[in-house]
C-alpha positions in Angstrom: 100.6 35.8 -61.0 102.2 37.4 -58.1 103.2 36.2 -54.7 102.0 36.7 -51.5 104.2 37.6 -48.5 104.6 34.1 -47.4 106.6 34.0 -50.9 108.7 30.3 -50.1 112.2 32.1 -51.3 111.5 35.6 -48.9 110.8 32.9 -46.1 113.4 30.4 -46.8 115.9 33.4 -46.6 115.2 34.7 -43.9 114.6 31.1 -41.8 118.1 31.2 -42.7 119.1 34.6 -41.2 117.2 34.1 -38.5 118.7 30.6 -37.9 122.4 32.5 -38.5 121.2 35.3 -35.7 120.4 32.4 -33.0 123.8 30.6 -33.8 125.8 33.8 -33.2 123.5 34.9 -30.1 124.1 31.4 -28.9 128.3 31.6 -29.6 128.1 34.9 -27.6 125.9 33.5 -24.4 128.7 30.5 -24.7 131.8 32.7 -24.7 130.8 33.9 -21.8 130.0 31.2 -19.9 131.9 28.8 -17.8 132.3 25.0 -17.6 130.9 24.9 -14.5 127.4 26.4 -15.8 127.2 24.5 -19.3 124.6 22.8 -19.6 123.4 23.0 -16.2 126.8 22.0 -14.6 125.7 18.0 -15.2 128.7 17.6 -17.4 131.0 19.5 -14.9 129.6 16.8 -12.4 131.0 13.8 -14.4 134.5 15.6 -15.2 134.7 16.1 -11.7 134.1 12.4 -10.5 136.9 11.5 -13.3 139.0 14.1 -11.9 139.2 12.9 -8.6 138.8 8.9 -9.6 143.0 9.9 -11.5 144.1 12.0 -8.9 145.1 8.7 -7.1 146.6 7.4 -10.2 148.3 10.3 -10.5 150.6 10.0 -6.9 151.4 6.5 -8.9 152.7 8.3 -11.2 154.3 10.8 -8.9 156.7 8.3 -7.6 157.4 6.9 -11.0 158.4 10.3 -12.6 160.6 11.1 -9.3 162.6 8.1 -9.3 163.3 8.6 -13.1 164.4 11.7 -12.6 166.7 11.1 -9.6 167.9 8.1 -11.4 168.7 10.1 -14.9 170.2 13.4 -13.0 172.9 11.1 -11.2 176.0 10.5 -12.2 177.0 8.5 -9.3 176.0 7.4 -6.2 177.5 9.9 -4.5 175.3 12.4 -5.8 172.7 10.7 -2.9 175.3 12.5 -0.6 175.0 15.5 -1.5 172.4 17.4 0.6 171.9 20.0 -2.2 171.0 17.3 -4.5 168.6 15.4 -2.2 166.9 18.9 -1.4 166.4 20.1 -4.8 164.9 16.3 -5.8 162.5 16.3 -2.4 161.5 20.3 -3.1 160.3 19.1 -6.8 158.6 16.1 -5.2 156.7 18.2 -3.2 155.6 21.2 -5.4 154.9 18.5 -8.0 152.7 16.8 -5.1 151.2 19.8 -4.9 149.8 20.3 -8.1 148.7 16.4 -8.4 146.6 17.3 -4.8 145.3 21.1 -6.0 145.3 20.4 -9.4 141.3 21.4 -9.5 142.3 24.6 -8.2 144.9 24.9 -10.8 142.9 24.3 -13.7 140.3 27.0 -12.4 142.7 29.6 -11.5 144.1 29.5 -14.8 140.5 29.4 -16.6 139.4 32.5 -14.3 142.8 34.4 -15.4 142.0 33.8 -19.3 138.0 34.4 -18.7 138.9 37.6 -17.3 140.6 38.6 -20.1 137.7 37.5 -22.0 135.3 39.5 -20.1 137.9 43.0 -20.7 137.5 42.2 -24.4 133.4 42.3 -24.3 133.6 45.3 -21.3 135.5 47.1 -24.2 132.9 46.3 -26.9 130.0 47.4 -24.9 129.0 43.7 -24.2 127.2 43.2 -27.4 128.6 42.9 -31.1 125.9 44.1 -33.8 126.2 40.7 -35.9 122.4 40.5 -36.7 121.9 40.0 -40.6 118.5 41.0 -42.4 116.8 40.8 -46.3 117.0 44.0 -47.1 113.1 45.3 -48.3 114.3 45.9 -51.7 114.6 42.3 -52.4 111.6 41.0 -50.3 109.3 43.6 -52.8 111.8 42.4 -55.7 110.9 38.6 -55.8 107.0 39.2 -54.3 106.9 41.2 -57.8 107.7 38.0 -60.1 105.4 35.6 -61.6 105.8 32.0 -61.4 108.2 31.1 -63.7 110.1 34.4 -63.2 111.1 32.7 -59.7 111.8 29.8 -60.6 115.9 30.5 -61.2 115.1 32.5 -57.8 114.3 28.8 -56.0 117.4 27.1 -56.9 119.4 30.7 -55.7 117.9 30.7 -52.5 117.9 27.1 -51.9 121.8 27.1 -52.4 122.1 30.4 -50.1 120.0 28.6 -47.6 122.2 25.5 -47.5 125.0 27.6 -47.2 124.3 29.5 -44.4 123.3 26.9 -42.8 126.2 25.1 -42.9 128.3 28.0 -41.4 126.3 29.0 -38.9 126.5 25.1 -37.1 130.4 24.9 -38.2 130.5 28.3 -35.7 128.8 26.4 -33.2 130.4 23.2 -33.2 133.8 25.0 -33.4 132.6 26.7 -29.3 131.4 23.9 -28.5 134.4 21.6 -29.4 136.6 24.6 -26.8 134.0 23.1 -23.9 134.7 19.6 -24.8 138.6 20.3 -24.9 138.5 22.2 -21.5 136.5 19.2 -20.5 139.0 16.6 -21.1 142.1 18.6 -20.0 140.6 19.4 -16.3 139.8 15.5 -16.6 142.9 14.0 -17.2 145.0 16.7 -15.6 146.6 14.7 -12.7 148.3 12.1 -14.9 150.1 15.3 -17.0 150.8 17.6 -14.0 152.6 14.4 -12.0 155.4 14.4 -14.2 156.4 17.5 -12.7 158.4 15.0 -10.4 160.6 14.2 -12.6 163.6 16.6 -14.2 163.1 14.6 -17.1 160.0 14.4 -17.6 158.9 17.9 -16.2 158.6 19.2 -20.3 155.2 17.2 -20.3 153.5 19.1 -17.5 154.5 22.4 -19.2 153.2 21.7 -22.2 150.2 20.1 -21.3 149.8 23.9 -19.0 151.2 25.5 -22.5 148.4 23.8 -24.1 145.2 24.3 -21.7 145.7 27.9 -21.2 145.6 28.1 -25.3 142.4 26.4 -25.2 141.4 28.7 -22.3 142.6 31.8 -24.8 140.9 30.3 -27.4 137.7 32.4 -25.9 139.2 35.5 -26.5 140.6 34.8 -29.1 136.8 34.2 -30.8 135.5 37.4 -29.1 138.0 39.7 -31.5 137.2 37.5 -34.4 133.2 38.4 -33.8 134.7 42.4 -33.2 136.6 42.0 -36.7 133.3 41.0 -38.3 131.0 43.3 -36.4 133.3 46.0 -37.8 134.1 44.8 -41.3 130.5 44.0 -41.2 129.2 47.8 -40.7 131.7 49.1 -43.0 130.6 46.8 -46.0 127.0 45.8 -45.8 125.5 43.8 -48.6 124.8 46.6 -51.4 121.8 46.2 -52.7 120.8 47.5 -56.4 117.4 48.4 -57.1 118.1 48.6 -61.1 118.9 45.1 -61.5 116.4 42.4 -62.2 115.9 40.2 -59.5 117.4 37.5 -60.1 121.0 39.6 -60.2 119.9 41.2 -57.3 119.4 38.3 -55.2 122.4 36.4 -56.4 124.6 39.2 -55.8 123.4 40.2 -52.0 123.8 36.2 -51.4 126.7 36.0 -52.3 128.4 39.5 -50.5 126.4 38.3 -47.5 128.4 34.5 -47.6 131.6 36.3 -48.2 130.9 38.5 -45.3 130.1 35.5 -43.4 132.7 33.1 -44.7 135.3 35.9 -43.2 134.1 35.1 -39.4 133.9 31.5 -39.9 137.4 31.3 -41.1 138.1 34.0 -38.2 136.8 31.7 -35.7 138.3 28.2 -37.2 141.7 29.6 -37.0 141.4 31.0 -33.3 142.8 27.7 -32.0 145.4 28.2 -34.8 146.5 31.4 -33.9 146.2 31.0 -30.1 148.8 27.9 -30.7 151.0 30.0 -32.3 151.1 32.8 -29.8 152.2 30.2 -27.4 154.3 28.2 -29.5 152.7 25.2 -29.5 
């Protein structure tokens, strides 16, 4: 009793490359893209009415963080006196005022700056990565070729190299997503962060919180060389595929090079935010 060529473990494989191919087409048409055009721009819309809704709380704060730090940096009142002292309080005030009022423009600039470098990596790589992952035809003739209960070890093989996959390939996708969410909620709450800038003091909050957004920004490019390692480790060391084994062996050991090969990017792209932190200290 052979099977057909809508054999259930040839199809269940490759539903699960294919779904694996549309994760990583979709992480690459992400990369690129900007938070103005996710999703349509609706959830740019709603960052930007929060945006503007703290940029009043954020003056509040302004003055707070300014009177801190004139308070903490004098020693005496006579410091007030001093017209060195008074301009170098009132020239912070004002660049800090500054960035509280253009802090949209802020945020973008620096996302632009980090997108570009983004977009050198993928220039350099021809704008494409060859990522795509097939069954090879050895295997699809392999298992058509065995009976019923032949297979049947086959089922619970596939079915564990299915669920597999699967989970990798949306762990990819959340991890890109959850860099939109995060660029989302920094350009959101940015005001609050940039107003201690006011304050001597308390300026070592606004720097890190700029430390911090241009990681996540870098965290793009970060992914890009990940999907260049794989693309290349990937070329080099293609599931082998041997024709004398039975197929069982053959099938178990092409899943299992093919999750290795695919564990290496997912770990690669978990530990961008990892290794962008450490690049900036953070």
């Amino acid at each position: 009793m052979n099977f057909t060529n809508d054999n259930w473990i040839v199809s269940n494989l490759e539903s699960a490359l294919a779904g694996w191919n549309d994760r990583l087409a979709e992480i690459w048409s992400l990369l690129t893209l900007s938070p103005e055009a996710f999703k349509g721009g609706s959830i740019w819309t709603l960052i930007l009415s929060i945006h503007n809704a703290l940029v009043g709380v954020g003056y509040g704060l302004l003055v707070l963080f300014f009177a801190i730090g004139i308070f903490q940096s004098a020693a005496s009142f006579r410091d007030f006196q001093r017209p060195e002292y008074v301009l170098r309080h009132l020239l912070r005030f004002i660049l800090a005022k500054t960035a509280v009022g253009r802090c949209m423009e802020l945020m973008t600039a620096i996302f632009k700056v980090c997108g570009g470098i983004t977009q050198t990596v993928i220039s350099g790589l021809g704008g494409s990565i060859s990522t795509a992952a097939a069954l090879p035809a050895e295997i699809v003739e392999a298992v058509e070729d065995l009976g019923l209960l032949e297979s049947i070890p086959l089922w619970l093989v596939s079915l564990l190299g299915t669920l597999f996959i699967t989970v990798m390939s949306f762990i990819l996708l959340l991890t890109v997503y959850g860099r939109f969410f995060r660029l989302y909620m920094y350009t959101a709450l940015a005001p609050l962060p940039l107003a201690s800038f006011a304050g001597h003091g308390t300026a070592s909050t606004g720097r890190a919180f700029i430390k911090s957004y241009t990681a996540v920004c870098m965290e793009g490019a970060a992914i890009v060389l990940a999907c260049l390692i794989y693309s290349a480790f990937l070329s080099s060391s293609d599931p082998a595929v041997d024709g004398s084994l039975p197929a069982v062996t053959m099938v178990w050991e092409y899943i299992g090079q093919l999750i290795f090969n695919m564990l290496i990017l997912t770990g690669l792209v978990r530990g961008a935010n990892r290794i962008v932190k450490e690049m900036f200290g953070l």
